[in-house]
C-alpha positions in Angstrom: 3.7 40.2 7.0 5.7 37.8 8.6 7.6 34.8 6.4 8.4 31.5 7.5 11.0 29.5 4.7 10.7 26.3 5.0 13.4 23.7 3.7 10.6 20.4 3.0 7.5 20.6 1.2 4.7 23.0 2.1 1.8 21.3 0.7 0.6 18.8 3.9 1.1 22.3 5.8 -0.9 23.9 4.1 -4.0 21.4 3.9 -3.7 20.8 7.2 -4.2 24.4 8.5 -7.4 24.2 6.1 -8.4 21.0 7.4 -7.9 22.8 10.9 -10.0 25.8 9.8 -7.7 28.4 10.1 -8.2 31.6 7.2 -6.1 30.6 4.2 -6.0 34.4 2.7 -3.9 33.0 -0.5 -3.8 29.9 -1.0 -0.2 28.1 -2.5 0.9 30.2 -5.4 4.3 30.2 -7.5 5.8 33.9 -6.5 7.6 36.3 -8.8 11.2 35.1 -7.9 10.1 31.1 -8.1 9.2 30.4 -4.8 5.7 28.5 -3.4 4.0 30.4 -0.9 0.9 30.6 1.2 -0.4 33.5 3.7 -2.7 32.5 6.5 -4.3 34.9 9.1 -3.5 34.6 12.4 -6.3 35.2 15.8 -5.2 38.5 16.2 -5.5 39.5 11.9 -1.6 39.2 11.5 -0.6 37.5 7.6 2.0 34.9 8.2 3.8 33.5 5.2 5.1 30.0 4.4 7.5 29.6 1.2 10.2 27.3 -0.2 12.6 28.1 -2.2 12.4 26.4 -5.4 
């Protein structure tokens, strides 16, 4: 999986990508090491993550 950190807030990403119907596989959780994450699936079944770092 690939991870994409992001320095602003994740949230209108991530509701956007679900208003644009694309497979949310987890939706925004709080990680292990206190970060904020989401994992979507790409066209071709590839997990992409999004995080901040809190």
């Amino acid at each position: 999986m690939s991870k994409l950190y992001m320095s602003h807030c994740i949230f209108p990403i991530q509701k956007e990508f679900m208003y644009k119907g694309v497979n949310i596989v987890r939706s925004l959780f709080d990680t292990d090491y206190h970060n904020k994450e989401f994992i979507i699936e790409d066209i071709d079944g590839r997990w992409l993550g999004f995080c901040i770092k809190s």
